[in-house]
Structures are given as C-alpha cells and as structure tokens.
C-alpha positions as CSV (number, residue, x, y, z in Angstrom):
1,X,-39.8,79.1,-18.9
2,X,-38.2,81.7,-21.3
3,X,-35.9,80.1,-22.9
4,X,-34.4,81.5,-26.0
5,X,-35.9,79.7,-29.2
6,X,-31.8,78.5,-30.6
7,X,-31.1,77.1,-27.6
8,X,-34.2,75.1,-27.2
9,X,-33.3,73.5,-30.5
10,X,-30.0,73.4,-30.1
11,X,-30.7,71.1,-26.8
12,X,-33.4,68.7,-29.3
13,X,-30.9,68.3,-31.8
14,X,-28.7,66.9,-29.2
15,X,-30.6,64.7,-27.5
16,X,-31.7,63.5,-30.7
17,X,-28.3,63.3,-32.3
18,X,-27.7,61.3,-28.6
19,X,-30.7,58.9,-29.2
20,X,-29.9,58.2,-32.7
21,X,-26.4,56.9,-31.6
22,X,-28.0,55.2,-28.5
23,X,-30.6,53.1,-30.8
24,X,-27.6,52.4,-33.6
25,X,-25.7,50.6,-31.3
26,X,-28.8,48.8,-29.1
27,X,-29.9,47.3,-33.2
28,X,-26.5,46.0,-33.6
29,X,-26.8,43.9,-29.6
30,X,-25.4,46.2,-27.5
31,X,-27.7,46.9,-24.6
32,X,-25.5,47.3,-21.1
33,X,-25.6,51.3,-20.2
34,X,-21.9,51.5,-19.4
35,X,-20.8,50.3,-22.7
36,X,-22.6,51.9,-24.4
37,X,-21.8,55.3,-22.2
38,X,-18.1,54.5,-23.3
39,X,-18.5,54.6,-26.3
40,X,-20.3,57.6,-27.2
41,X,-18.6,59.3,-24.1
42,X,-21.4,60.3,-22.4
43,X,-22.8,59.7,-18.8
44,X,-24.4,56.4,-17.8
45,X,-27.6,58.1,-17.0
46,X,-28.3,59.4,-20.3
47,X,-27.7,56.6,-22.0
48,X,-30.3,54.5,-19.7
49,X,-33.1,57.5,-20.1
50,X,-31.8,57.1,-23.9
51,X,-32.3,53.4,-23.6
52,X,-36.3,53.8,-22.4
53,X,-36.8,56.4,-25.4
54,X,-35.4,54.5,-28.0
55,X,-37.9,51.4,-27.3
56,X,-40.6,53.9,-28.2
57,X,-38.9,55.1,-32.0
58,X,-38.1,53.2,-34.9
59,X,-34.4,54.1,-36.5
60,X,-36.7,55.7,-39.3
61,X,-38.6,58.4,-36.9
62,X,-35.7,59.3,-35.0
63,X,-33.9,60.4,-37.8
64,X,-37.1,61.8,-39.3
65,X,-37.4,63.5,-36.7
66,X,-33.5,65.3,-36.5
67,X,-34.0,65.9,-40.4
68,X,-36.7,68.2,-39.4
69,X,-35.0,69.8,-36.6
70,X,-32.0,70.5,-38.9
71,X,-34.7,71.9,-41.7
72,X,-35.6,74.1,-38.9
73,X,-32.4,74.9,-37.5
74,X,-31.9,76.3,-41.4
75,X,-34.9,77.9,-41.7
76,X,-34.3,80.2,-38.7
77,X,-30.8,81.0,-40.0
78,X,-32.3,82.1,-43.5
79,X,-34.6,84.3,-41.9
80,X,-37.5,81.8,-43.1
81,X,-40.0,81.7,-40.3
82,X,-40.1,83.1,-36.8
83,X,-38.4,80.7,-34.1
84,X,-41.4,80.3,-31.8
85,X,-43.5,79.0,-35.1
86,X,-41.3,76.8,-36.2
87,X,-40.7,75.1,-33.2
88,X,-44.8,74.9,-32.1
89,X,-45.5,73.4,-35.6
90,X,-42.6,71.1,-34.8
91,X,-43.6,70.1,-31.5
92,X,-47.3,69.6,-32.9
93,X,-46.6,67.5,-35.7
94,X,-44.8,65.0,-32.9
C-alpha cells in the first residue's frame, strides 16, 4: 500500500516484541486476556489476536524470528542492503 520500508518493520518488531511477552506469560499459566492485557498494558484485543498467534509458534521461533528482524533492522542502518530486499527475503524465509 506504500508503506515506507522502517515503518513496516518497525510495526513487526512490535507485534513480535508483543507476542513474545504474550506467549512468556501464557507458558508460565496465565491465559485470561484481561490479565494478561494488564500486565503488559496493552488492549484486551491484542492480547486475544496475540493469544490465537502464539498457539501457532514455539518460544524458540518467535524469538528467532525478532532476532532476525533486529539483524535487519541493523542492516538497513549500516547501509547493508536495500529495505525492500531485506524485508521480501524476510517475509520469504517465514
């Protein structure tokens, strides 16, 4: 929809960041939305779309998966790669 390439990852790396600190505290028994809303201080909602992702993930992937986006994040700043490559190889490795 042409959207610029730093905010696009800027927006993964927070719903990731979101779903890794969604599945932490599902693994350690915490499972009603509200809760779990209140304490990361987020909205109800995204926790419960987090809550049908994190079923999908191990603990592993998802922070496989924000390792790479943070690799990528650097490798934009350094002038590495272009954006738009970085992010298709990142989407197609997924």
């Amino acid at each position: 929809a042409g959207s610029h390439e730093l905010y696009i990852l800027t927006m993964l790396l927070g719903q990731s960041e979101l779903l890794i600190s969604v599945k932490d505290l599902y693994d350690t028994g915490e499972s009603d939305k509200s809760v779990i809303a209140a304490k990361l201080d987020v909205h109800p909602f995204k926790v419960q779309k987090a809550l049908a992702v994190i079923r999908k993930f191990s603990m592993e992937e998802l922070k496989k998966i924000f390792s790479s986006l943070v690799q990528i994040d650097r490798q934009i700043k350094t002038g590495y790669a272009k954006p738009e490559l970085l992010l298709d190889l990142f989407v197609a490795k997924l």
